[in-house]
N, C-alpha and C positions, 0 to 999 in steps of 0.2 A: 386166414382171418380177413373179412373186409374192412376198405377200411374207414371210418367215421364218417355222417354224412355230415357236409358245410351245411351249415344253414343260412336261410337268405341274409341275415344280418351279417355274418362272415363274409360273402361274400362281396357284398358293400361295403364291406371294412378295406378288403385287399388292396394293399399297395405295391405295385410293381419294384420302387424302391427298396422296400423293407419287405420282403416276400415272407408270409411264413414256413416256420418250420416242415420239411420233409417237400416243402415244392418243389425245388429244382430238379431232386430225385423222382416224384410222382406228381406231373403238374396235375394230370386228368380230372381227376373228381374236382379240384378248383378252375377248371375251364368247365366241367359239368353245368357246376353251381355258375358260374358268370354266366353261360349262355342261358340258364333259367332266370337267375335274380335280377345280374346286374351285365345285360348284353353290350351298353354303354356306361364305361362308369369313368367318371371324375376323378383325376390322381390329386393326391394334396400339392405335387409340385405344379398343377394346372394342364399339368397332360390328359387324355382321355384313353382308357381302353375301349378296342371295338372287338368283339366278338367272333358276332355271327359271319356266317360263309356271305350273302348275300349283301351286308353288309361291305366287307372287302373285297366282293368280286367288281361294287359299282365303284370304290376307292380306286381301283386299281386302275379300272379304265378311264376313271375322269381326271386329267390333266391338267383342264381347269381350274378345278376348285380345291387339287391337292397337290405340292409339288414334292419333289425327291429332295430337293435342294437343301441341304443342313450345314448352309457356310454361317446361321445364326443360331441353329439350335447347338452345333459342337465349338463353339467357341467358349464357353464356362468349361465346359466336360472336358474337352484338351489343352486349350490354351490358343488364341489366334494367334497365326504363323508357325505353329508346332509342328512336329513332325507329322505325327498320326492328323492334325487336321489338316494339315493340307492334303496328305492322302486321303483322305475318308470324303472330303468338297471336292475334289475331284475324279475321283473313281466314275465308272459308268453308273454303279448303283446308287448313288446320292448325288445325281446329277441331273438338267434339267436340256432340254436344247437351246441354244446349241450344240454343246458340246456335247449331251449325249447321245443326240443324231448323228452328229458327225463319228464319233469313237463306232455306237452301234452300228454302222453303214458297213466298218471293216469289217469285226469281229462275224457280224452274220456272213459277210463275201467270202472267208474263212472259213467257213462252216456250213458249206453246203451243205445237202447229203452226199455227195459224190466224192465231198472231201472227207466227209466221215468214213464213208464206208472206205476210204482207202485207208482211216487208221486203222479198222478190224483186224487184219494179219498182225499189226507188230503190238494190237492191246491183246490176241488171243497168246503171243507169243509170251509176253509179260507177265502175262496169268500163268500159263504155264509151269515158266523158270521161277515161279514161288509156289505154285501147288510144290514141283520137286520140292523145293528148300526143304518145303515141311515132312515129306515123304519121312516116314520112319522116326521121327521126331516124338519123345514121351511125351512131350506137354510143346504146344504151341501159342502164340497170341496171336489173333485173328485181327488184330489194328494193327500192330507193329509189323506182323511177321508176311501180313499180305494186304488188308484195307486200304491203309495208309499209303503204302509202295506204290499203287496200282495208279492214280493220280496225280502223283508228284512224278511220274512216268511220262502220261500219256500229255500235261501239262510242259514239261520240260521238254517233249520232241515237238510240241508246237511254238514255242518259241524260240527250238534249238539251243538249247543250253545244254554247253560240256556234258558228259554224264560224269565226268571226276567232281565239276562244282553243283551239282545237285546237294547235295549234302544239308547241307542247311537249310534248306527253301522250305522245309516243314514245321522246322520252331519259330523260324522268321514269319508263316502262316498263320503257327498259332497265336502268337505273339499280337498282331495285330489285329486278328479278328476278337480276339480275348476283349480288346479293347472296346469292343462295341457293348457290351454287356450295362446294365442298369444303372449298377453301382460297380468302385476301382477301386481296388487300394491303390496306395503309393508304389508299390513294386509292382504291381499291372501294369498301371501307367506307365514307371520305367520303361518296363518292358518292351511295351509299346513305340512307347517313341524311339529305343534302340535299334531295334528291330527293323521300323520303314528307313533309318537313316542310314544300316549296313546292309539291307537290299536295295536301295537306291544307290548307296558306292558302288556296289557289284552291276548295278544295271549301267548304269553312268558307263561303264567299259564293257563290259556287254555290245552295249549299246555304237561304241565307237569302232572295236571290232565286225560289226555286223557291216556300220557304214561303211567302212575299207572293204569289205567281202559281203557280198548283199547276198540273203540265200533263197531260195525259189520261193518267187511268193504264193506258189500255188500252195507250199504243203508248209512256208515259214509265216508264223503269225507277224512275228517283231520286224521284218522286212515288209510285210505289208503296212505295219503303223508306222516305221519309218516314212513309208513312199506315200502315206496319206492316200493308198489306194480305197477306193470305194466312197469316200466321205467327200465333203466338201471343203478341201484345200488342208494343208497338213495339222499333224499336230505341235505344240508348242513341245521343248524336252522336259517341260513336267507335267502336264499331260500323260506324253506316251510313256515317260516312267512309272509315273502313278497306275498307268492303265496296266500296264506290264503285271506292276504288281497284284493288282485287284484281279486279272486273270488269274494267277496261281494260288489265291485266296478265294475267289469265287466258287472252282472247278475242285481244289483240293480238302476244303473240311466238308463240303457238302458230300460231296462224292465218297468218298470217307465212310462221310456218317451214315450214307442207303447203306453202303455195302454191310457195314458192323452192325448195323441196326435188324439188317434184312436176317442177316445168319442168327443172330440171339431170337430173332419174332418166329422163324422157324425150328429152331431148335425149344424155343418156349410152347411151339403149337404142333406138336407131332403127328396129328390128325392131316393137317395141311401140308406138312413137308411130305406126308406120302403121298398125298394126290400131285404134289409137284414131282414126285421122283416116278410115280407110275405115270404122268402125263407132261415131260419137259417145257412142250412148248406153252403151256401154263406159266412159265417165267414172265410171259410179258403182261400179264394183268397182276402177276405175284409181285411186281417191280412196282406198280402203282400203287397198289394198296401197301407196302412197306412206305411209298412217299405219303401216303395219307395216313397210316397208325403211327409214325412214329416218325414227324416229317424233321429230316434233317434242320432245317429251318425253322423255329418254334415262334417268331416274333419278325413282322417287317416296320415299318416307320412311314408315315406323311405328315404334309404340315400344311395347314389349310391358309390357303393365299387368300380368303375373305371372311366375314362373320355368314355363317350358315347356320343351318339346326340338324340336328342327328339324333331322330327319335322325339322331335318337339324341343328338345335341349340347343336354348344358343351355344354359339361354340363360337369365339373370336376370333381375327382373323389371327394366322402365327400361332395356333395350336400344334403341339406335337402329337398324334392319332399313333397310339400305341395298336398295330394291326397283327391279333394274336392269333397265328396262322394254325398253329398246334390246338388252336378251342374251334376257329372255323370247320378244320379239316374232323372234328368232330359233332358236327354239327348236326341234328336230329330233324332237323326241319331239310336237309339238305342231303343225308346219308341212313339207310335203312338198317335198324340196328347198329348205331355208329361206333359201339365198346367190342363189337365181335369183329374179330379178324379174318381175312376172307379171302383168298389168294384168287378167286373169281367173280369178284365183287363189279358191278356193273349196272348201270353207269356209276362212273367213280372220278368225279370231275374234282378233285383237290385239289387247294390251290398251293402245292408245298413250292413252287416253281412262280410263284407269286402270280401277276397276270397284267393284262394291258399294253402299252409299249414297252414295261419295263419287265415282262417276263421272261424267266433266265434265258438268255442270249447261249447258254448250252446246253437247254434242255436235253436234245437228242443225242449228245455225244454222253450225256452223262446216265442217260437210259441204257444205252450199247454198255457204258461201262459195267452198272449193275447188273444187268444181263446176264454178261460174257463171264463176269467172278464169281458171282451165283452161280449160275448154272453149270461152268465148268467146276466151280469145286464140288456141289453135290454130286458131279457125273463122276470124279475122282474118289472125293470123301462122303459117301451115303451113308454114314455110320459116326458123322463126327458125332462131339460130345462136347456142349462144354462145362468148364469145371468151374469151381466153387474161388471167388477174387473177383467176379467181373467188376469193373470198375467204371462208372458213369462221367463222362468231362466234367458236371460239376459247374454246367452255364446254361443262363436260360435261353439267352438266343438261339445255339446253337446245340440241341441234342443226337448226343452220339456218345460212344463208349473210347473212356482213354485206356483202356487194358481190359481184353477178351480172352483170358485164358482156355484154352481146348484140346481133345486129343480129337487125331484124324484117325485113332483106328476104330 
């Protein structure tokens, strides 16, 4: 059954605050209708939604007239000096230069290709040791029992942390990216604030260990923000903790949510998964088009440093430009047929990966990552199934499945 069409007055009604019923689970047909109705529209708290692709492709790029910087917009939302705000103002992604030239100088010296391609053996190896786990298994979860593992992995052996204290670096993730969402409760926020306060104890000594034993900085990320290599003179220790942290937030629900995303979009399009299974190397335009139908990232943020207009619409200066990446990336003016799924879709320029100076700083490790767990499990499991529970996160920034029940035989 389809399902109802918005009409333009609905969609001029919409409030990102107060979302209606069944969005968070199905935003689509309401990014439909905004890219028709309302491509800009006016929030009642004075934010603005932007839509269109073309729209947030010129946002992205202009530096001038929009910045990342939200030491003024998350000061009601957290509280100034709060835990989560002062993570969230200083992280790379809500950050402005200097400090995020300097932070971005490392992380990209990190992440050559050369240093990618030397994590392939030990992320092919990692996929692996969880295809077995599931071997033979009546019923599996494709987020818990392998998604999720596979980033808190490949994240954890770049900044060298223990494999015995990995453990918690996952709810500690959710915890605070949960936090970026619309609207809190009270125990979100908790949460929140918990959370940056017991991964920043833990990095705090991390951290101090690291400096007594410094570890190769060709393949240690935390040694090189230690050593302020690549950037322009070091960083301050809340800075490089904060930074610390927004890497295993960055790299871990996004990367996540390709992978959990990728297997339900093929498993929901069985048409597609055989052209992927009769033609493998299909993976790599199959790995795009899951960033653009169902992009991990659903919503990014600017804030415009002067009064402008957008669409003839003044707009103040110190607007918060609500940039909805999940309406862009289905954008009609921009994507041929953009409701059909298409594991060969081409050109397929989406922006799930945002764009400009601030676009994701790990794109390519995090392509290799979808790749390598795709592809190696269909090459194992060509027959999975999944089963009847699947379970949605339940956030609008950030879509991805928190329980993928499945069988692999």
């Amino acid at each position: 059954m389809s399902a109802p069409k918005i009409t333009a007055e609905q969609a001029r009604a919409f409030d990102l605050a107060a979302p209606p019923a069944g969005f968070v689970d199905d935003p689509f047909p309401w990014y439909d209708a905004l890219l028709t109705h309302a491509p800009v529209l006016p929030q009642p708290d004075g934010s603005i939604l932007i839509s269109r692709h073309a729209d947030l492709e010129r946002i992205y790029k202009d530096t001038t007239l929009y910045s990342s910087d939200k030491t003024v917009a998350f000061a009601p939302k957290f509280g100034k000096g709060s835990p989560l705000y002062e993570h969230h103002t200083t992280s790379l992604v809500f950050s402005d230069p200097p400090l995020h030239t300097r932070v971005r100088k490392i992380m990209t010296s990190a992440l050559t290709p050369r240093a990618i391609a030397r994590m392939e053996p030990g992320l092919i190896d990692t996929v692996d040791h969880l295809l077995d786990g599931m071997e033979g298994k009546p019923q599996v979860d494709l987020i818990e029992d392998f998604a999720s593992s596979i980033p808190i992995q490949i994240i954890g052996n770049l900044l060298d942390v223990p494999m015995e204290e990995r453990v918690p670096l996952r709810d500690w993730s959710l915890a605070i990216l949960g936090a970026l969402e619309p609207t809190l409760t009270e125990e979100q926020l908790k949460r929140g604030h918990d959370s940056v306060t017991e991964f920043k104890t833990y990095l705090e000594d991390l951290v101090a260990r690291r400096r007594a034993r410094p570890g190769d900085p060709e393949t240690d990320v935390l040694t090189r923000l230690i050593r302020g290599e690549g950037a322009d003179g070091q960083l301050s220790e809340t800075e490089l903790l904060q930074n610390c942290i927004f890497i295993l937030n960055a790299g871990h629900e996004t990367t996540t949510n390709l992978i959990g995303n990728g297997l339900a979009l093929l498993h929901d399009h069985p048409g597609e998964k055989a052209r992927l299974l009769d033609d493998p190397s299909l993976i790599v335009p199959a790995v795009e088009e899951f960033l653009r139908y169902a992009s991990p990232n659903q919503l990014g943020n600017r804030e415009t440093t002067q009064e402008i207009q957008i669409d003839g619409m003044p707009v103040p200066k110190g607007t918060n430009l609500h940039l909805v990446i999940g309406a862009a990336n289905r954008d009609p003016a921009m994507f041929d047929a953009p409701e059909r799924f298409d594991i060969t879709r081409k050109p397929n320029r989406h922006l799930a990966f945002a764009g400009g100076p601030h676009v994701c700083v790990g794109l390519t490790l995090a392509r290799l990552e979808g790749r390598i767990a795709i592809g190696r499990l269909l090459q194992r499991f060509p027959t999975y199934r999944l089963l009847d529970g699947r379970k949605l996160g339940g956030r609008m920034r950030f879509r991805g499945y928190a329980e993928l029940p499945a069988t692999m035989a």
